[in-house]
N, CA, C and O atoms as CSV, one atom per row, in Angstrom:
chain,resi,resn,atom,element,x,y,z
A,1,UNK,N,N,234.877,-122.283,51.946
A,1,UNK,CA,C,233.446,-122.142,52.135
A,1,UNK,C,C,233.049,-122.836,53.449
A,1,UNK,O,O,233.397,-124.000,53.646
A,2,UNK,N,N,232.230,-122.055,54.476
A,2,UNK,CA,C,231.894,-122.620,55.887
A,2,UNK,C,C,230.785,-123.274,55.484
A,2,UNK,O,O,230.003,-122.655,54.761
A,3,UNK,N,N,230.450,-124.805,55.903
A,3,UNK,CA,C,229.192,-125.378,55.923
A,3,UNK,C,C,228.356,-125.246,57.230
A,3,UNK,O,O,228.887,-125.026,58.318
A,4,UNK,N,N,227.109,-125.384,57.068
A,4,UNK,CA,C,226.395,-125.031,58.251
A,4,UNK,C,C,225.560,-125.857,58.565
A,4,UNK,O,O,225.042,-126.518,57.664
A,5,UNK,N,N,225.281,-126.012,59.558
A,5,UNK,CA,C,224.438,-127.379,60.547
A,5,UNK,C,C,222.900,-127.638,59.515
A,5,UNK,O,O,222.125,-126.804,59.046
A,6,UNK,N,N,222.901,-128.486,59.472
A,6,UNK,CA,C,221.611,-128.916,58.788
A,6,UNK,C,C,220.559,-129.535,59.523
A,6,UNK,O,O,220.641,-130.694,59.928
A,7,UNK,N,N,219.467,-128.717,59.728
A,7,UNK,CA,C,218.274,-129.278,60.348
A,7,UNK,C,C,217.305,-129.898,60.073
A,7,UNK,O,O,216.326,-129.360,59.558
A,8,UNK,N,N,217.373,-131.371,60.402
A,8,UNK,CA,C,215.562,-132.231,59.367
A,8,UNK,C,C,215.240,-133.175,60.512
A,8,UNK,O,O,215.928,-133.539,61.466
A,9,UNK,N,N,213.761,-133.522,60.079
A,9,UNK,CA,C,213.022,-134.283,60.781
A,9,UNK,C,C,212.927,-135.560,60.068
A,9,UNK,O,O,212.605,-135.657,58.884
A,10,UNK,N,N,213.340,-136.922,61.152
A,10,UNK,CA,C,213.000,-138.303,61.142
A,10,UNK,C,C,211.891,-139.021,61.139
A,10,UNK,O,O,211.640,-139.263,62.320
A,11,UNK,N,N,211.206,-139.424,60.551
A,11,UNK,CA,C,209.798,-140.215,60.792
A,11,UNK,C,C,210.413,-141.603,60.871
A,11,UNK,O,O,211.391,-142.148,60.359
A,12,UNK,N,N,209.089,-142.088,62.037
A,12,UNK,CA,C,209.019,-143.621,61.877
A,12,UNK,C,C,208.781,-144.408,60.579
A,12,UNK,O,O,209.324,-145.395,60.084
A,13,UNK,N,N,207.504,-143.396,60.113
A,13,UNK,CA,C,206.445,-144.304,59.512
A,13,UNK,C,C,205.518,-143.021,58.662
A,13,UNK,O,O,205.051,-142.094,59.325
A,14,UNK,N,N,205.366,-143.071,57.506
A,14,UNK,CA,C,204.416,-141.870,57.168
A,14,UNK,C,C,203.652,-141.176,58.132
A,14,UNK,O,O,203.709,-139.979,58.417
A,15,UNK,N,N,202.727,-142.309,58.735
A,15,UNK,CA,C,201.899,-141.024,59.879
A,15,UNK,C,C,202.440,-140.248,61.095
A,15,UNK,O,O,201.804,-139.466,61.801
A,16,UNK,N,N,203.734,-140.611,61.207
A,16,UNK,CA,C,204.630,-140.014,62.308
A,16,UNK,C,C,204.410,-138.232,62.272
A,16,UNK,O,O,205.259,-137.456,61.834
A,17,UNK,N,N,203.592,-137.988,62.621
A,17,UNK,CA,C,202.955,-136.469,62.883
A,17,UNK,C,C,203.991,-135.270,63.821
A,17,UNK,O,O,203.995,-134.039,63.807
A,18,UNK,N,N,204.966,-136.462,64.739
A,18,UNK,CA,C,206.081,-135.626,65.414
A,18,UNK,C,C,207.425,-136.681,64.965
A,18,UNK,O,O,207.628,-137.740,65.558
A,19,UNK,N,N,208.007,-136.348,64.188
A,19,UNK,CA,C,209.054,-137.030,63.703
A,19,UNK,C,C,209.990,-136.617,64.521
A,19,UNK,O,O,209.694,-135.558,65.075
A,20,UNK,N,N,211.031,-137.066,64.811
A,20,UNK,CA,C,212.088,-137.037,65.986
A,20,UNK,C,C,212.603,-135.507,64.828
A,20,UNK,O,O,212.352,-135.404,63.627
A,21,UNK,N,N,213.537,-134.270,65.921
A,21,UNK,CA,C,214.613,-133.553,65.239
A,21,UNK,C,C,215.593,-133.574,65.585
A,21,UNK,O,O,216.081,-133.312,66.684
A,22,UNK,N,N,216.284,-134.116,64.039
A,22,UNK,CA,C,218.022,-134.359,64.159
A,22,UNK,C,C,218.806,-133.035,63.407
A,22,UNK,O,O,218.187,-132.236,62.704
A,23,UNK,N,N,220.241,-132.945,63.670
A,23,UNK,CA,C,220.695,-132.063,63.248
A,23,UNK,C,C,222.218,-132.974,62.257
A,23,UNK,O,O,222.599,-134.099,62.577
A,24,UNK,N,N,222.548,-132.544,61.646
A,24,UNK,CA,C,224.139,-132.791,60.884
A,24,UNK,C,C,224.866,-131.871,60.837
A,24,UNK,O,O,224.430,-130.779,60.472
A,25,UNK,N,N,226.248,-132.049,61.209
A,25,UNK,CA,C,227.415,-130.627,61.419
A,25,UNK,C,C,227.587,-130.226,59.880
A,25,UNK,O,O,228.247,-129.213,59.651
A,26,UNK,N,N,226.994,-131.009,58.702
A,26,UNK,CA,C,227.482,-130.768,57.278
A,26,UNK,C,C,226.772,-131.674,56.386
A,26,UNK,O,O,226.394,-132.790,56.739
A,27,UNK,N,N,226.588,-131.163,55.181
A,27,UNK,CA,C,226.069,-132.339,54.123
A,27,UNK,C,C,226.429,-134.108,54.080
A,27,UNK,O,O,225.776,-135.151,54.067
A,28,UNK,N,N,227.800,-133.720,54.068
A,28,UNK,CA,C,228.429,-134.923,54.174
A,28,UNK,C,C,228.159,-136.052,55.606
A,28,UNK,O,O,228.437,-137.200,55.951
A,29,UNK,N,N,227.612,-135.136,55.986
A,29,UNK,CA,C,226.873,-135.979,57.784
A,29,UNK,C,C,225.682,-136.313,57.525
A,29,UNK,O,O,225.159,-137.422,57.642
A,30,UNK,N,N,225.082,-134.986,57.036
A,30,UNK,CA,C,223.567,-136.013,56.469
A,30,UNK,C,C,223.536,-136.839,55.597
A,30,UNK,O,O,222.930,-137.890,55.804
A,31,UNK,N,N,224.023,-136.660,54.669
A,31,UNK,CA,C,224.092,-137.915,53.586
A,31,UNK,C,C,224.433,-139.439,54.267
A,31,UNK,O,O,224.177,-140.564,53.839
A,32,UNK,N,N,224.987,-139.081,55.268
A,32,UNK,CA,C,225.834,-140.669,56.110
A,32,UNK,C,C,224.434,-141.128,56.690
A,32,UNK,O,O,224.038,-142.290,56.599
A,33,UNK,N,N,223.768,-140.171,57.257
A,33,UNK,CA,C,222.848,-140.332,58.350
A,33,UNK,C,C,221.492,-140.832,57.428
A,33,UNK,O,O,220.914,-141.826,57.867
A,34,UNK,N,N,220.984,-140.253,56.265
A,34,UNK,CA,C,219.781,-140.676,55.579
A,34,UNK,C,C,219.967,-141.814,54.559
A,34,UNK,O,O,218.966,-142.075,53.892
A,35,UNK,N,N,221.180,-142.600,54.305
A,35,UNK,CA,C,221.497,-143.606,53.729
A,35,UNK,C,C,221.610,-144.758,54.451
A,35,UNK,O,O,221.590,-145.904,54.002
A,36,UNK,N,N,221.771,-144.296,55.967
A,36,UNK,CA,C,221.990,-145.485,56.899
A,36,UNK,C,C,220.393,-145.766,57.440
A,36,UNK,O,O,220.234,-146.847,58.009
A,37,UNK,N,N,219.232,-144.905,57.312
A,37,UNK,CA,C,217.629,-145.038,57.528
A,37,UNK,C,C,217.361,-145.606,56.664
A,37,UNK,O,O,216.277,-146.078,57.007
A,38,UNK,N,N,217.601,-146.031,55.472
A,38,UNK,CA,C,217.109,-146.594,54.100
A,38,UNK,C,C,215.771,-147.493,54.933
A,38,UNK,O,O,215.874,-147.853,56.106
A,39,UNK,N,N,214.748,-147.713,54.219
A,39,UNK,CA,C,213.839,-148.337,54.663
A,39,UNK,C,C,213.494,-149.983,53.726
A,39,UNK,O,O,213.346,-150.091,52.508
A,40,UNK,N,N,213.463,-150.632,54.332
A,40,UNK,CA,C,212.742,-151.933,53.521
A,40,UNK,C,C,211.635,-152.303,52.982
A,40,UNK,O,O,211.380,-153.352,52.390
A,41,UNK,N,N,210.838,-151.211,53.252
A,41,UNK,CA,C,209.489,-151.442,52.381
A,41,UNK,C,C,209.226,-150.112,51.888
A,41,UNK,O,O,210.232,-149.457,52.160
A,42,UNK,N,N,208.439,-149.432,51.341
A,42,UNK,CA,C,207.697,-147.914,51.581
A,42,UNK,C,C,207.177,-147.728,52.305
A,42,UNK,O,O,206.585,-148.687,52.800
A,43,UNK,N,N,207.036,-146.681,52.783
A,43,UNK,CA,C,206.652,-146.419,54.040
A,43,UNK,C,C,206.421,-146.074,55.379
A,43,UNK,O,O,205.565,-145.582,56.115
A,44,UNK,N,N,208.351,-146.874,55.379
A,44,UNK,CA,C,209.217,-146.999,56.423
A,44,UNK,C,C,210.130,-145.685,56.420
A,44,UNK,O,O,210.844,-145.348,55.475
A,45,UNK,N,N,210.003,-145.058,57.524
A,45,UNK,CA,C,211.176,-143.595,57.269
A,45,UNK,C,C,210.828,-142.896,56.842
A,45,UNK,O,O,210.103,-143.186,55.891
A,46,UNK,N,N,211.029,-141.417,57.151
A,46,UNK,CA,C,211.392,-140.555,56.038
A,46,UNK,C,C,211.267,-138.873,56.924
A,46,UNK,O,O,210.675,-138.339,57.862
A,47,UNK,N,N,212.227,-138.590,55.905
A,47,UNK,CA,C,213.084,-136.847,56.381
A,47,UNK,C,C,212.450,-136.202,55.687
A,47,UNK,O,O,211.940,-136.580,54.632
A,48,UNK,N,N,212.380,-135.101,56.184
A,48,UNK,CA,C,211.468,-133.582,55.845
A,48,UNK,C,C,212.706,-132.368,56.763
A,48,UNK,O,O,213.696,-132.440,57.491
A,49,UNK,N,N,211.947,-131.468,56.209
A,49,UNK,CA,C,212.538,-129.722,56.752
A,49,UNK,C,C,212.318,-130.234,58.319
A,49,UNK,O,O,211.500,-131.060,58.722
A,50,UNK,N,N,213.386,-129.422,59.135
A,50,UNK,CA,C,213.447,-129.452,60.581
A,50,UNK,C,C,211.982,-128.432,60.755
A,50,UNK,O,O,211.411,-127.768,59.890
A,51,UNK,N,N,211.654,-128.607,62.207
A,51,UNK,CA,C,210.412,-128.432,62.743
A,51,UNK,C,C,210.778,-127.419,63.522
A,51,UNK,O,O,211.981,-127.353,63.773
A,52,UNK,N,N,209.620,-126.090,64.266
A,52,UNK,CA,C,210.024,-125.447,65.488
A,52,UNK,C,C,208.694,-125.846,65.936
A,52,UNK,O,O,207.714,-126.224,65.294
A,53,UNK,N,N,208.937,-125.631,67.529
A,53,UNK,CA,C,207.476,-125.973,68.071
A,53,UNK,C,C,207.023,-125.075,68.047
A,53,UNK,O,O,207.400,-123.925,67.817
A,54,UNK,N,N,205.925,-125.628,68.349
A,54,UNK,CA,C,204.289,-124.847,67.929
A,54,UNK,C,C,203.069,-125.548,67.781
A,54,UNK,O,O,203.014,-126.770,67.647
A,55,UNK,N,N,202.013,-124.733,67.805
A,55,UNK,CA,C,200.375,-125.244,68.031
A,55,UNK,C,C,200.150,-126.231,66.820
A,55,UNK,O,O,200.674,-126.207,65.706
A,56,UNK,N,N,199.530,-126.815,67.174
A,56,UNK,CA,C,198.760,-127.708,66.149
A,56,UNK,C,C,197.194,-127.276,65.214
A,56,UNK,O,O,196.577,-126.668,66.088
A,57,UNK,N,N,196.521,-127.277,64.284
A,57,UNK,CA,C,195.385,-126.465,64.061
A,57,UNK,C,C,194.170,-127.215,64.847
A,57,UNK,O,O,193.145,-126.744,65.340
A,58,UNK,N,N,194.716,-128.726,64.779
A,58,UNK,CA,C,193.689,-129.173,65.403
A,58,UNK,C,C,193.901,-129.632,66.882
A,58,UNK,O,O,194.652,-130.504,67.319
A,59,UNK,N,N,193.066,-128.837,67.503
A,59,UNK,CA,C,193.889,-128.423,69.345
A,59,UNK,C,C,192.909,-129.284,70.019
A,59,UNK,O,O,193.043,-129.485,71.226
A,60,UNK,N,N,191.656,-129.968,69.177
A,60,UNK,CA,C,190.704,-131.168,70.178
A,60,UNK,C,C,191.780,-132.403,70.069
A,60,UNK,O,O,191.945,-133.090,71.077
A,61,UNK,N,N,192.650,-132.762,68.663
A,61,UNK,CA,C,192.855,-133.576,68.661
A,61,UNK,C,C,194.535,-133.864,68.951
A,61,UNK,O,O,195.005,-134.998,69.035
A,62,UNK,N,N,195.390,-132.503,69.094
A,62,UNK,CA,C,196.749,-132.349,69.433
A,62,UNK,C,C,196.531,-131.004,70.635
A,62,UNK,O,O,196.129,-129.872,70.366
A,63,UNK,N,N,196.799,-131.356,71.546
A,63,UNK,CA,C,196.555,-129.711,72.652
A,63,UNK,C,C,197.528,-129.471,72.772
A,63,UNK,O,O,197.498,-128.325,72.321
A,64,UNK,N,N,198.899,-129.698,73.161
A,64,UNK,CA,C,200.057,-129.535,73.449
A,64,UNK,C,C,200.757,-129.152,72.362
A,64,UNK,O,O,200.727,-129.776,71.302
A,65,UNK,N,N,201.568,-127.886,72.600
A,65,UNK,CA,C,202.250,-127.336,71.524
A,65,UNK,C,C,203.530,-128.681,71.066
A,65,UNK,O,O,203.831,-129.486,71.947
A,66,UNK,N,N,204.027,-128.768,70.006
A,66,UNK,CA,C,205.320,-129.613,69.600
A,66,UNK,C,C,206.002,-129.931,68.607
A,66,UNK,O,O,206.986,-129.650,69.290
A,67,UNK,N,N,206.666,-130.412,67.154
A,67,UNK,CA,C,207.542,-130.028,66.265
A,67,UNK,C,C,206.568,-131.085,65.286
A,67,UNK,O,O,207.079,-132.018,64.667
A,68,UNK,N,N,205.235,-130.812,65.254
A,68,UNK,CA,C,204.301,-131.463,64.611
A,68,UNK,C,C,204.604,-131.254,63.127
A,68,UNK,O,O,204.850,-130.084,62.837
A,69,UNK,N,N,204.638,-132.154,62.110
A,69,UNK,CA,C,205.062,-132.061,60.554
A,69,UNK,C,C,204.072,-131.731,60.067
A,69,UNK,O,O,203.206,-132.465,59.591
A,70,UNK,N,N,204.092,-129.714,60.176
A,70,UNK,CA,C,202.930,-128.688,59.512
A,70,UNK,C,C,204.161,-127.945,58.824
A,70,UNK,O,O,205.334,-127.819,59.175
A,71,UNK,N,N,203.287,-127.403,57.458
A,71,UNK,CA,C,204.422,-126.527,56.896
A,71,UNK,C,C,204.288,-125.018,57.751
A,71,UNK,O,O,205.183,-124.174,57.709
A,72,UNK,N,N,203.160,-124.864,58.435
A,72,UNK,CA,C,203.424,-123.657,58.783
A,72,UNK,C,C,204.684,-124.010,60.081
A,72,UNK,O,O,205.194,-122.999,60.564
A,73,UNK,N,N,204.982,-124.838,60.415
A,73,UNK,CA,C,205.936,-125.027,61.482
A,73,UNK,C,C,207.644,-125.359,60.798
A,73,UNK,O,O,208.727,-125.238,61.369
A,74,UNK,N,N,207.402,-125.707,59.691
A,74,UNK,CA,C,208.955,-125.857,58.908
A,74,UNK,C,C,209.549,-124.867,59.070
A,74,UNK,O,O,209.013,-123.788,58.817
A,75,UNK,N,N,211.296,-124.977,59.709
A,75,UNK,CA,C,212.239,-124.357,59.539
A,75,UNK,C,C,212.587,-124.050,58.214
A,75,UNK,O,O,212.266,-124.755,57.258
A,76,UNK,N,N,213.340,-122.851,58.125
A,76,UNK,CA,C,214.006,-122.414,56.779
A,76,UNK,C,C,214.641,-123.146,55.994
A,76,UNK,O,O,215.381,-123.636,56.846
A,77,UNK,N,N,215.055,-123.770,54.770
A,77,UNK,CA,C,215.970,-124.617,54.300
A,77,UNK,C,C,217.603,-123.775,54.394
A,77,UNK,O,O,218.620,-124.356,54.014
């Protein structure tokens, strides 16, 4: 069975609105990678569906298109 690259987004911090996008060559890579973010309080961290860029709805307060954590912008699982 071929495994396939896994795409998710990093947050700092809950309000992290553009969470960094990381990729893993395999499960077994992400699992390494989201156990080693563990956070010390709540709050701290956290992974979601990879992002594509794109508009924001609110364009007074984001103008620049970018991998903003909207579901209409979530990649496929």
């Amino acid at each position: 069975m071929t495994q396939e690259a896994i795409f998710y987004s990093l947050g700092k911090n809950t309000h992290d609105n553009i969470p960094e996008q990381r990729s893993a060559e395999n499960f077994d890579a992400f699992e390494a990678h989201i156990r080693s973010t563990l956070s010390m309080k709540k709050g701290e961290f956290y992974f979601c569906a990879g992002m594509n860029t794109g508009e924001h709805h609110d364009k007074a307060r984001y103008p620049l298109p970018n991998t903003y954590r909207l579901a209409a912008l979530a990649k496929p699982k």
